[in-house]
N, C-alpha and C positions, 0 to 999 in steps of 0.2 A: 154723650153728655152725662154729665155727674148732674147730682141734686144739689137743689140751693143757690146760693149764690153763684158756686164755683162752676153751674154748667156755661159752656161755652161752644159755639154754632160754632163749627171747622168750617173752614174754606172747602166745596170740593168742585170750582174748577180753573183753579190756579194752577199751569202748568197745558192747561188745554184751551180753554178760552180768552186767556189772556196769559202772560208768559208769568213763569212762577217764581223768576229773578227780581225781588223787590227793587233793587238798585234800579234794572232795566224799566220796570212796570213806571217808574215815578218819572224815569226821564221821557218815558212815553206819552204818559197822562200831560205830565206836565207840558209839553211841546202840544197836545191837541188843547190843553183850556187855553194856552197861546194862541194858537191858531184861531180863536173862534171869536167872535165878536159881536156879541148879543147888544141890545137895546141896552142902556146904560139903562139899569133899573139896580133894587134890590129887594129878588124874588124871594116871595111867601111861601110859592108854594112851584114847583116844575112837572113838566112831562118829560121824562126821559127812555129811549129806545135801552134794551135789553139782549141784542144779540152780540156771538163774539166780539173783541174788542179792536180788530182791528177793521170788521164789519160798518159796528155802527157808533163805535167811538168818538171820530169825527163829530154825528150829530150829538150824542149825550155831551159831548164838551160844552156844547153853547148853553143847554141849560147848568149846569154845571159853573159856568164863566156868570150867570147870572145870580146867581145864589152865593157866591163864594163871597160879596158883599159883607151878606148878613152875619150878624151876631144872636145866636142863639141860643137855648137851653136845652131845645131836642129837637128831632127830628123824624116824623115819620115816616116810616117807608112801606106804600098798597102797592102789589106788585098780583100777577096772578100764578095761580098754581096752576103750573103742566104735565104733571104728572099722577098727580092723585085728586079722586074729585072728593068733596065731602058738603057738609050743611055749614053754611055760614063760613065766618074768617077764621085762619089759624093767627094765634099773636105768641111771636114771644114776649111773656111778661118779667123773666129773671133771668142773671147772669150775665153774658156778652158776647159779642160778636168778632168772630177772628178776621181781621183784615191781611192785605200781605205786610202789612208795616206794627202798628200796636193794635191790641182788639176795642171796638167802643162798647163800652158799657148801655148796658140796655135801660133806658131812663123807666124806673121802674113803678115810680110813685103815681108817673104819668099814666102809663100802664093800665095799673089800677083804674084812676081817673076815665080810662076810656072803658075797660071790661065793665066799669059802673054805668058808664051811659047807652051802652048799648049789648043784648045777650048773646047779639050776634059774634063779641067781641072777647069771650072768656075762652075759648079753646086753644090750649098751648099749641098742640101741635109740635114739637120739637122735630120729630120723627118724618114729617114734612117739609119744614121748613132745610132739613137734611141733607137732604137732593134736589133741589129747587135752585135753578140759577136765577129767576129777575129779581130777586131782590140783592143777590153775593152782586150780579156785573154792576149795581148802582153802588158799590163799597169801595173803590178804584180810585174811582172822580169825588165820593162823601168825603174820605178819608185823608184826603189832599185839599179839600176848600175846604172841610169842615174839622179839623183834626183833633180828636178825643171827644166832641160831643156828643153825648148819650142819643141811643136812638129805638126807635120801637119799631120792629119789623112786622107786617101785615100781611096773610096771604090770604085769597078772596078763593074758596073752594067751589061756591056758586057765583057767579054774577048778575042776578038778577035785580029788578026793580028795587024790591024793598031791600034788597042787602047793600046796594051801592048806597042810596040815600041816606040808610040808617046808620052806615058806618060814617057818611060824609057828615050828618047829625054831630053823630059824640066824637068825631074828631073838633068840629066848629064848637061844640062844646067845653069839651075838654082844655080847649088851648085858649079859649080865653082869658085873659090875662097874663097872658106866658107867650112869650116868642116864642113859639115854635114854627119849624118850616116843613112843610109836605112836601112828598116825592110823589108821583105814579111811573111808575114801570109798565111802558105797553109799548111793543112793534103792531105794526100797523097790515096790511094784506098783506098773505103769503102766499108766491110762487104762483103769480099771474104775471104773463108777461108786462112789462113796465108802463106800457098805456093803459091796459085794464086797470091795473094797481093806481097808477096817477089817479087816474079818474073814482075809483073807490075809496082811494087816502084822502082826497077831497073835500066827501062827505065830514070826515073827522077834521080835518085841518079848520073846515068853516065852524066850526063849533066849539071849536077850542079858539079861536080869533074873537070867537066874539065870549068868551068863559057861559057859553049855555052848555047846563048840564043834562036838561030836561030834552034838548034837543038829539043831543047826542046818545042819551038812553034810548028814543022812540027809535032813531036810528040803526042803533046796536040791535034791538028788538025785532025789528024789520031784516035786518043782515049782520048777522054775529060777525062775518069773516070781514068786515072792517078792521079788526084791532081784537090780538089775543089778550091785552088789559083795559078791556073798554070801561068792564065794573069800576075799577083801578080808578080809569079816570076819572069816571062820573064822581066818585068819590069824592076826589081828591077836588075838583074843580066845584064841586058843590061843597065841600067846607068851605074851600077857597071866598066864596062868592059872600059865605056867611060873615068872614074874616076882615069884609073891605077890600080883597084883592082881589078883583075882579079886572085889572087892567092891567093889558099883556096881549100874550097869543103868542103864537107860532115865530119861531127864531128860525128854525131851520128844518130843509127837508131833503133827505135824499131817499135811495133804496141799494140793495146790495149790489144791483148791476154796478153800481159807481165807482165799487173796488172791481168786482170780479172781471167788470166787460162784457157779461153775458145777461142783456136784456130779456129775454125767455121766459126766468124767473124768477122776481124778485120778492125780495122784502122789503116794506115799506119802513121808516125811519122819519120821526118827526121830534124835534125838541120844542116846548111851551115854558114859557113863563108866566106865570103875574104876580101883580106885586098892587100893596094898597098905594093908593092915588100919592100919598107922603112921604111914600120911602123910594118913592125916585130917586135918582141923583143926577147932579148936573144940572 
């Protein structure tokens, strides 16, 4: 990345997690937000899975198919970090983000607006965000329901109590008065055979049905290996609730055995919505 305006987050795994043929990638996406058939709403705010794309594609469609409604100004996107731990979230606050198709510009003023409301929230991070795929696989399915609007990428280096809340804070903060829509980025158990995993994806799916956030922290707390973007969620589901949109839940659920055939072990895969009581449709 260059300074200024000009820097710009590369794609790096297009070509491996999903194919690096734009032409192909759109007839693909496109055919899965087809296929999926969410709650006729239009979401505030979603839960969307993160692994390769022809994994858990399937599920992030549905959220995806719910949100492609809205019209918006930005869009955040709390995802977590797997490879690098640090204090607090990384944001990028300038420049843009490379998609397979055009890049979205990073809503920058907004940005600001959140490193204001919370401390947790001023570390660029660029160098992180660099090799980090849950936030790139949500750019696929954005980029096609959402296309050229600005967006503010979040990476959660701890997941703890006061960092989920505080960032879910100055997100419900910040976007007051302003449409904007939230993402969380989180796969759910990994590589327990498919009954364990059911029965632990569970725990999260009731908690996201009913948009408690406080529930699904004490839970995470109790048992991290529910869900590698729990913070994420808490997050994202606790602005959510601050926002009016608290009505929704769970669209859809699979895990990997559902491509592969190999129940043994899986990953868990859930898509969420909610949306304020008004902006139903239908």
């Amino acid at each position: 990345m260059t300074g200024g305006a000009s820097r710009l987050r590369r794609l790096a795994f297009a070509g491996s997690w999903y194919t690096g043929d734009p032409d192909r990638l759109a007839g693909e996406v496109d055919a899965l937000l087809a296929a999926a058939a969410p709650r006729t709403m239009t979401a505030r705010a979603i839960v969307s899975p993160h692994a390769g794309l022809k994994y858990s594609g399937p599920v992030a469609a549905w959220s995806y198919r719910a949100l492609s409604q809205r019209t918006c100004e930005a869009v955040v996107l709390v995802g977590p970090s797997h490879r690098v731990a640090f204090p607090g979230c990384a944001m990028l606050r300038h420049g843009s983000v490379e998609t397979p198709w055009k890049p979205l510009p990073i809503a920058t003023a907004f940005a600001e607006a959140l490193a204001a409301a919370s401390s947790y929230l001023r570390e660029t991070g660029e160098h992180i965000h660099a090799a980090e795929h849950s936030l790139e696989l949500q750019l696929p399915f954005l980029a096609r329901v959402l296309p050229g609007v600005p967006i503010v990428p979040i990476l959660m280096g701890e997941q703890t109590r006061a960092v989920a809340f505080a960032v879910g804070d100055a997100i419900a903060a910040a976007s007051r008065g302003r449409d904007v829509a939230i993402v969380a980025s989180s796969d759910l158990s990994h590589y327990h055979d498919a009954v364990t995993a059911s029965a632990l994806d569970a725990q999260v799916i009731e908690t996201l049905d009913r948009c408690d956030a406080a529930l699904l922290m004490q839970r995470l707390e109790r048992d991290p290996q529910h869900a590698c973007g729990g913070g994420p969620m808490v997050a994202v589901m606790h602005a959510a609730a601050q926002l009016g949109a608290a009505e929704g839940g769970v669209l859809k659920y699979a895990d990997s055995g559902d491509v592969t055939g190999d129940k043994s072990q899986v990953v868990g895969y859930v898509a969420a919505a909610f949306a304020e009581a008004h902006r139903h449709a239908g």
